[in-house]
C-alpha beads as a LAMMPS data file, in Angstrom:
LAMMPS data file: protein, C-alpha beads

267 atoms
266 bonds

1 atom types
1 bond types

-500.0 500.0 xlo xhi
-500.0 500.0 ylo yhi
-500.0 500.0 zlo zhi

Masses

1 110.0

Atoms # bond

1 1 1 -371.782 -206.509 -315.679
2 1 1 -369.849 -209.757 -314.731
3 1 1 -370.027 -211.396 -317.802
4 1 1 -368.487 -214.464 -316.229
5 1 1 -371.393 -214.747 -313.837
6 1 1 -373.684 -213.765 -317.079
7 1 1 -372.264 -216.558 -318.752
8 1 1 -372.185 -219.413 -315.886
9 1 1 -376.221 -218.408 -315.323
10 1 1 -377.200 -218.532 -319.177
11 1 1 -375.432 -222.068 -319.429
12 1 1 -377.023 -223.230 -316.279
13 1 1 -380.335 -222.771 -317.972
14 1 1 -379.691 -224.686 -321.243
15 1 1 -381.449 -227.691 -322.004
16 1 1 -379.140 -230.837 -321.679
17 1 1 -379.647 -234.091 -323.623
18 1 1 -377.816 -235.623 -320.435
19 1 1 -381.088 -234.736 -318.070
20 1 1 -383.033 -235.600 -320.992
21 1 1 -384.427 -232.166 -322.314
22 1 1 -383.689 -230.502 -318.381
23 1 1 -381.324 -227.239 -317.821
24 1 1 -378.770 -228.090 -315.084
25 1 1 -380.803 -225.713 -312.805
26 1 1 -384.673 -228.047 -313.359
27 1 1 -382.639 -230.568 -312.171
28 1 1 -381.203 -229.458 -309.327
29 1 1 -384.326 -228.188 -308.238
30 1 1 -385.465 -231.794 -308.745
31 1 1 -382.748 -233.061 -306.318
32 1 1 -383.058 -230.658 -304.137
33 1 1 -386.264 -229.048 -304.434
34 1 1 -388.465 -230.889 -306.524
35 1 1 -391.723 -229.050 -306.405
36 1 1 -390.337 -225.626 -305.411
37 1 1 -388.592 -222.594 -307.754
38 1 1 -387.446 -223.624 -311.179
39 1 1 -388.256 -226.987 -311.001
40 1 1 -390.211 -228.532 -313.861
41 1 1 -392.521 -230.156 -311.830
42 1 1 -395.789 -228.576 -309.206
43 1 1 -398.638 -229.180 -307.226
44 1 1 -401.921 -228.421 -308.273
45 1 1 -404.711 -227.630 -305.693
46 1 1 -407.065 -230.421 -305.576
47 1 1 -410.177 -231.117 -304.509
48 1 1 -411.762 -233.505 -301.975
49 1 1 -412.949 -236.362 -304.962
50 1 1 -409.277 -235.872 -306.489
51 1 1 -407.852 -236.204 -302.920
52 1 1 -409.971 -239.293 -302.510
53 1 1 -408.728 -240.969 -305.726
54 1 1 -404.872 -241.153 -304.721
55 1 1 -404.760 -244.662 -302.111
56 1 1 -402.110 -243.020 -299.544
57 1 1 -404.489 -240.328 -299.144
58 1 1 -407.312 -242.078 -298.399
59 1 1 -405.037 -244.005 -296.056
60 1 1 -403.686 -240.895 -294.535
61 1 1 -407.037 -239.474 -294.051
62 1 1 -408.628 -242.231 -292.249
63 1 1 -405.302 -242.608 -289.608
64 1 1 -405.591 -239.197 -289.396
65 1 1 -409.494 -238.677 -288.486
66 1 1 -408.965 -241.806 -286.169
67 1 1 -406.315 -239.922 -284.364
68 1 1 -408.844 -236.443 -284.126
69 1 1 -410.564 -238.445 -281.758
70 1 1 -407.709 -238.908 -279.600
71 1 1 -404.353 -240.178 -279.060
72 1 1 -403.842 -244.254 -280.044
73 1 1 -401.895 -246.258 -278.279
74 1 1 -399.395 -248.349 -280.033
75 1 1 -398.559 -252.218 -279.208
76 1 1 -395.592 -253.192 -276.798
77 1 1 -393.133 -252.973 -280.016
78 1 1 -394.520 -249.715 -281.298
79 1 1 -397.156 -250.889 -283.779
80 1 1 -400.611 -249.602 -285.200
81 1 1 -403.067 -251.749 -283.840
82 1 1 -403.104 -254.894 -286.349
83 1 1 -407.417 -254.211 -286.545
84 1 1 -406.747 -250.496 -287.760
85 1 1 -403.662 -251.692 -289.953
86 1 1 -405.725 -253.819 -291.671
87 1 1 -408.517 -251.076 -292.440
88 1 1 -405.562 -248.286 -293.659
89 1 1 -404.413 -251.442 -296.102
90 1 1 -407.238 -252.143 -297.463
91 1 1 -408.052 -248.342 -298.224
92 1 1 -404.615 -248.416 -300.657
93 1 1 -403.222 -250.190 -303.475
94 1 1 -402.744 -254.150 -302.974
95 1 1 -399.082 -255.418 -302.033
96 1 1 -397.559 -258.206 -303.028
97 1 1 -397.158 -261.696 -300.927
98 1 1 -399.863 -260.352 -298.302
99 1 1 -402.005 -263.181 -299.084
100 1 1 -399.557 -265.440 -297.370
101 1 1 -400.426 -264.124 -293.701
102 1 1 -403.734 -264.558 -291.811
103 1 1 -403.348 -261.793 -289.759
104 1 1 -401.808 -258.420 -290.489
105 1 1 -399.511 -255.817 -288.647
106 1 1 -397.095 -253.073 -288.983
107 1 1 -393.997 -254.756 -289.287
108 1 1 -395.409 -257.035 -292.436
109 1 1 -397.476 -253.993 -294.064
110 1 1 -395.104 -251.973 -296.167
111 1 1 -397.378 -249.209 -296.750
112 1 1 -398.536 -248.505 -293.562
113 1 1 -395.166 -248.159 -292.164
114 1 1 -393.977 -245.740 -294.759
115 1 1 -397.038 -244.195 -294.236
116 1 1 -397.009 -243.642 -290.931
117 1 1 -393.162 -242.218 -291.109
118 1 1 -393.961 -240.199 -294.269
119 1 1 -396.714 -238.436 -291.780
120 1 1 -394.097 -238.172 -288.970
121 1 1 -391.121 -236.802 -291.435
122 1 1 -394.340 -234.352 -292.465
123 1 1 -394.935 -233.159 -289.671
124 1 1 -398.489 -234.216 -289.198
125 1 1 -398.598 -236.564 -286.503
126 1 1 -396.531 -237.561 -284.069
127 1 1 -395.292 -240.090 -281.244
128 1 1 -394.867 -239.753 -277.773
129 1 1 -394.656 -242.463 -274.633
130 1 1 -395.878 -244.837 -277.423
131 1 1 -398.553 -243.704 -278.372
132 1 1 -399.502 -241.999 -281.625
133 1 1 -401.147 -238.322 -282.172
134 1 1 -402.127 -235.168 -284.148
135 1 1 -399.857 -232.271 -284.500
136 1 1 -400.954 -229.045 -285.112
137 1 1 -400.254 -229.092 -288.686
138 1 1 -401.872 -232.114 -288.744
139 1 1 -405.303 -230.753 -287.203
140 1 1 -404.993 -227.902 -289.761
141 1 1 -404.130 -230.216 -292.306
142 1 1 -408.050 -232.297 -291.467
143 1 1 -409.484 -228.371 -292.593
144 1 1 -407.299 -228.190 -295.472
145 1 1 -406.817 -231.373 -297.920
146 1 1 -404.082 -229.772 -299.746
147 1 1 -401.488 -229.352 -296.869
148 1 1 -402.006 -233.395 -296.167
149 1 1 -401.714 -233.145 -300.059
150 1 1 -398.162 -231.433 -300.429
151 1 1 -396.800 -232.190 -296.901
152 1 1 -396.835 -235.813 -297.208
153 1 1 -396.158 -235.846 -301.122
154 1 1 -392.747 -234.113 -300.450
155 1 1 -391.738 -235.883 -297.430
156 1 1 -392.183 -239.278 -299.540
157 1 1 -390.549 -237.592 -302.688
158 1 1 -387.394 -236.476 -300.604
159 1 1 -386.767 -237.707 -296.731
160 1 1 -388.738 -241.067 -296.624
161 1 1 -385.935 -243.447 -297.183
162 1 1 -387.671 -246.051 -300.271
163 1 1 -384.672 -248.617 -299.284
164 1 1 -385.498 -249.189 -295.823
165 1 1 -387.897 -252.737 -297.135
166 1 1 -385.219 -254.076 -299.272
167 1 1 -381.365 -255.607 -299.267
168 1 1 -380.471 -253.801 -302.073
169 1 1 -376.776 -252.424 -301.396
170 1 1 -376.770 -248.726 -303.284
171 1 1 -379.120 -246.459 -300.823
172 1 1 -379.770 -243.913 -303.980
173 1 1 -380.881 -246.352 -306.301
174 1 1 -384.456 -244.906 -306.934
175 1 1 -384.285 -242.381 -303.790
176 1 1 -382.018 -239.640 -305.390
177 1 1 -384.174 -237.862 -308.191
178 1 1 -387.842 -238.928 -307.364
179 1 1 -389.317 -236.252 -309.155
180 1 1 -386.781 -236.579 -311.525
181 1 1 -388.513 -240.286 -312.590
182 1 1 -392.073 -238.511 -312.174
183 1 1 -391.029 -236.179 -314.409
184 1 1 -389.921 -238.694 -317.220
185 1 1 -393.236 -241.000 -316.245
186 1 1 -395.486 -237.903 -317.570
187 1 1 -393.341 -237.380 -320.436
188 1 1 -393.021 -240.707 -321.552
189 1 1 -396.271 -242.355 -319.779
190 1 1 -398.724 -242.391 -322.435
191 1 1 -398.166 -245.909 -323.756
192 1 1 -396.923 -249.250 -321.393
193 1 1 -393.316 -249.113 -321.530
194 1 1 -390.514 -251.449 -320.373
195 1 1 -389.660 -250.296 -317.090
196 1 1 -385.928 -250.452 -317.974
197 1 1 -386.737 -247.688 -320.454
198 1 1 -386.966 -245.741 -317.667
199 1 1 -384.188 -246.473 -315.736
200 1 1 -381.811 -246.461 -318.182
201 1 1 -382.783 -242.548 -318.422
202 1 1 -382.461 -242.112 -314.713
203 1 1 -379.016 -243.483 -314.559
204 1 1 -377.667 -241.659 -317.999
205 1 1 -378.683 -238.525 -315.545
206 1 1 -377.359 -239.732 -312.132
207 1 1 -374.568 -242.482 -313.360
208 1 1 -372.290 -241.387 -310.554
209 1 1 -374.894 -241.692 -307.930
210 1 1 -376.714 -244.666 -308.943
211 1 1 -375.685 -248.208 -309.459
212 1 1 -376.560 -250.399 -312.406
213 1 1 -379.487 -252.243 -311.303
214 1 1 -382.800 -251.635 -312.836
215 1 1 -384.303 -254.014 -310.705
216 1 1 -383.692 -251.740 -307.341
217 1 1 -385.168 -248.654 -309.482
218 1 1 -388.237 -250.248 -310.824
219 1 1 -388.963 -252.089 -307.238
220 1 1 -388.177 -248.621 -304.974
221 1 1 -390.192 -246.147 -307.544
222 1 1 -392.720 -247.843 -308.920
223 1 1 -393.909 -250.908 -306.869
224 1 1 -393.251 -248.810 -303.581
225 1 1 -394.064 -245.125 -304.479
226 1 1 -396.019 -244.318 -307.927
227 1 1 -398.298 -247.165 -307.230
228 1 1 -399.197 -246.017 -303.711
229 1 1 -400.163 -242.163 -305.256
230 1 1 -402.155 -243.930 -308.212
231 1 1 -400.403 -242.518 -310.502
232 1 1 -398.944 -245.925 -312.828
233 1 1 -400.161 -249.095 -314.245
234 1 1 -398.400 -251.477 -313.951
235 1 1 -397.991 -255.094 -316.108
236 1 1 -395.988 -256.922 -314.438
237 1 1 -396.173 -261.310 -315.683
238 1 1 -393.723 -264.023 -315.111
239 1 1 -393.437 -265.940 -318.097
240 1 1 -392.731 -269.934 -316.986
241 1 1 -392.277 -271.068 -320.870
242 1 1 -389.513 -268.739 -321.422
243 1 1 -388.478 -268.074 -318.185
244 1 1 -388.587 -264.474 -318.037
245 1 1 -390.027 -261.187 -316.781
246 1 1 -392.692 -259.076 -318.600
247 1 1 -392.423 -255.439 -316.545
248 1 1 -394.172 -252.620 -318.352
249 1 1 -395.685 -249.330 -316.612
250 1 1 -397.891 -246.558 -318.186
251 1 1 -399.224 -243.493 -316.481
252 1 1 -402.581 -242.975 -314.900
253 1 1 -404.755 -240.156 -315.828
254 1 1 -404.484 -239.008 -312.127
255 1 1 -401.025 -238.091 -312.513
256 1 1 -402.039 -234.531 -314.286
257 1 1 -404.613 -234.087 -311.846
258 1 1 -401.910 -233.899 -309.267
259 1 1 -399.190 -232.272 -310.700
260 1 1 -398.181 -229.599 -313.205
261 1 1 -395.385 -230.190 -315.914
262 1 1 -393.189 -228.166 -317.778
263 1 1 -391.750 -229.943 -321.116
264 1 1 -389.356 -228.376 -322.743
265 1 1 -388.733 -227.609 -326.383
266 1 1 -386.354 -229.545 -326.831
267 1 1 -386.458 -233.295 -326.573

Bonds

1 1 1 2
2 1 2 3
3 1 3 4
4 1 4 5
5 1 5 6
6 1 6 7
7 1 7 8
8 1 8 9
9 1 9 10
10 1 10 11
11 1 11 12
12 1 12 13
13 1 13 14
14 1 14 15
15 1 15 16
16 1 16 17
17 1 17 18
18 1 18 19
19 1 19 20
20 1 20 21
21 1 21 22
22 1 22 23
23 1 23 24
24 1 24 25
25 1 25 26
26 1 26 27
27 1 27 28
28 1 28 29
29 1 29 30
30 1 30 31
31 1 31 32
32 1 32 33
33 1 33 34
34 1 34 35
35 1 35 36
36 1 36 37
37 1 37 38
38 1 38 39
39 1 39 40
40 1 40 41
41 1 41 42
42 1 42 43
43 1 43 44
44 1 44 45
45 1 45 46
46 1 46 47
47 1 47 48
48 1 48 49
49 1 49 50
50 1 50 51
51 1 51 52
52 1 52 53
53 1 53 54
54 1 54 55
55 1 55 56
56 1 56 57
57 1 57 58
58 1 58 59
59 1 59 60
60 1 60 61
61 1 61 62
62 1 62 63
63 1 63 64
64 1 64 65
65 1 65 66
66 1 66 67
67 1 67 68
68 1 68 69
69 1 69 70
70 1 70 71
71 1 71 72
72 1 72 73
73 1 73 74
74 1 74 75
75 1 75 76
76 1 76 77
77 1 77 78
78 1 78 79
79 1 79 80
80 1 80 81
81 1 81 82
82 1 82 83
83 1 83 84
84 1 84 85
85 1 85 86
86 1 86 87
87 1 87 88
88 1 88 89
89 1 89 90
90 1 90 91
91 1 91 92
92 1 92 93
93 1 93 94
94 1 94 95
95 1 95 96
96 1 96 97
97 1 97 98
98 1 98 99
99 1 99 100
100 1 100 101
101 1 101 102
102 1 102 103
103 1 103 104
104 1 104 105
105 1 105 106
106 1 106 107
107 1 107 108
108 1 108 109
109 1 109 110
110 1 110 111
111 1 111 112
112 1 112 113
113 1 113 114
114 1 114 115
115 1 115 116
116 1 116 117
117 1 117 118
118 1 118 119
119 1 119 120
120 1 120 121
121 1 121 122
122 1 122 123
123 1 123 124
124 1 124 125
125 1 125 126
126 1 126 127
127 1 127 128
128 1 128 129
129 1 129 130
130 1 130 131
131 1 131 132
132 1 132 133
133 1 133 134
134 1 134 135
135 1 135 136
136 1 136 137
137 1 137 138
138 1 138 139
139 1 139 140
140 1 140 141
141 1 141 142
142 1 142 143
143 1 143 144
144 1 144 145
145 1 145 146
146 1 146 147
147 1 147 148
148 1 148 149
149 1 149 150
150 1 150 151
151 1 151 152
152 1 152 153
153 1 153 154
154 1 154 155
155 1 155 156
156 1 156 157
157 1 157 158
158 1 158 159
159 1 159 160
160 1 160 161
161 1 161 162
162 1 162 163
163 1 163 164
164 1 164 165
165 1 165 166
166 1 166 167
167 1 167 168
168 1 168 169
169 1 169 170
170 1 170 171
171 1 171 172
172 1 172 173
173 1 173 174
174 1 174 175
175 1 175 176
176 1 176 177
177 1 177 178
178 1 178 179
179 1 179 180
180 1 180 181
181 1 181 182
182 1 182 183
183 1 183 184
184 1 184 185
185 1 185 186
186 1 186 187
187 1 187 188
188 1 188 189
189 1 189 190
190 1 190 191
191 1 191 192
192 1 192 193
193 1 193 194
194 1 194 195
195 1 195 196
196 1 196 197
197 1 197 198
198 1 198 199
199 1 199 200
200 1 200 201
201 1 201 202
202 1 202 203
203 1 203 204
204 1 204 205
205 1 205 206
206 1 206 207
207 1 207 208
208 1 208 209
209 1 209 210
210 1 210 211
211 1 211 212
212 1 212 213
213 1 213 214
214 1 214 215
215 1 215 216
216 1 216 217
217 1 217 218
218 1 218 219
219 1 219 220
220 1 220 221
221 1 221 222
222 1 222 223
223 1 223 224
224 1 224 225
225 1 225 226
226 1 226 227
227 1 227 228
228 1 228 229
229 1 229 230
230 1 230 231
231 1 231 232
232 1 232 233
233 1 233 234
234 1 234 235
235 1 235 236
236 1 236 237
237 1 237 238
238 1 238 239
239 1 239 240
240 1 240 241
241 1 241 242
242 1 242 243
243 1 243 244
244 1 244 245
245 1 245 246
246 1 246 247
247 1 247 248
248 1 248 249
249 1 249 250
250 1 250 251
251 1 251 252
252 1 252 253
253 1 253 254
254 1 254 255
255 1 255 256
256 1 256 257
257 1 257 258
258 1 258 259
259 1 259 260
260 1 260 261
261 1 261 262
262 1 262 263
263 1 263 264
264 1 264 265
265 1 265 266
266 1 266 267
């Protein structure tokens, strides 16, 4: 036996207070990947209704049925037609300043660009000479809920690049370790929490990737990915009297519909 090797694998698998509870090998597979192998986190196999709660799925759904009927072309710049953007946003969770514009297209609608490069990077549609269409993972995907389900779940948990609608200057802020924060948002989700509370976890994990800016986090995981999935409440009040920020998240009840969890025994 190479007790060496022995060694290096038992201590890879020991719960560290560093990843909060998580062996060095949960997290990796969190990095790396995050619903796959050892990692702490999985999908569950949904239904239609479930499907139909989470807003990106509705979303992705309805782009997805309009492009069954046949191939959509895109505007001059390479845009969703602003009438069809408009019914894919208001299928999904609200976003903020969108009340300032009369009219709405790609280029101002967060979600439906991420959405329609999450279903790109997933493999589920595609463009060509402008104009947008099914794959053949995507057709399947129309028969089976669950690959739309996990394919474009996993492309927005590890490819889809959350800093691409911000200035914020550290690119991992928030992008490394995705299921990393899901997983502390089911531990720690019952009550409204700061969302600081959470960062501050996240960096203790990732310090050398990830910049001291809770502000980046908070904006990049929860305004721009947990809310889009349904998965967190969100408080979020500007105080004028005192000049100051009230930011507080909770989980949703869909969140274990979703996903699986593994907590370990020690905390």
């Amino acid at each position: 036996m190479d007790y060496n090797r022995y060694s290096e694998n038992i201590r890879s698998m020991m719960p560290l207070a560093q990843f909060d509870g998580l062996s060095m090998m949960q997290m990796n597979a969190l990095l790396n990947i995050p619903f796959e192998g050892p990692s702490p986190v999985k999908f569950r196999v949904i239904d239609e209704d479930t499907f139909m709660e989470v807003p990106i799925l509705r979303q992705a759904l309805h782009l997805m049925r309009i492009l069954e009927k046949g191939d959509l072309k895109q505007t001059a710049v390479g845009y969703i037609p602003p009438k069809i953007v408009e019914d894919i946003y208001n299928l999904g969770a609200p976003e903020k300043f969108l009340d300032y514009y009369k009219t709405l297209n790609e280029g101002r609608v967060n979600i439906v660009r991420m959405l329609k490069e999450g279903l790109k990077q997933a493999g589920l549609i595609k463009v060509r000479y402008n104009k947008l269409s099914l794959t053949a993972k995507g057709r399947k995907g129309l028969k089976s809920l669950n690959l739309i389900f996990t394919s474009l779940t996993t492309s927005l948990f590890t490819t889809f690049n959350m800093a691409c609608f911000d200035g914020y200057s550290n690119q991992e802020t928030g992008n490394l370790g995705r299921a990393f924060s899901l997983w502390l948002l089911n531990k720690y989700g019952d009550t409204m929490r700061d969302g600081d509370f959470y960062y501050w976890k996240y960096y203790d994990a990732l310090t050398s990737e990830v910049d001291e800016l809770p502000s980046a986090y908070t904006c990049r995981v929860f305004d721009r990915l947990f809310v889009n999935f349904g998965i967190i409440e969100i408080r979020d009040i500007w105080h004028r009297e005192s000049f100051s920020q009230e930011y507080k998240v909770k989980k949703t009840a869909l969140i274990d519909k979703l996903f699986s969890f593994d907590i370990p025994a020690f905390h």
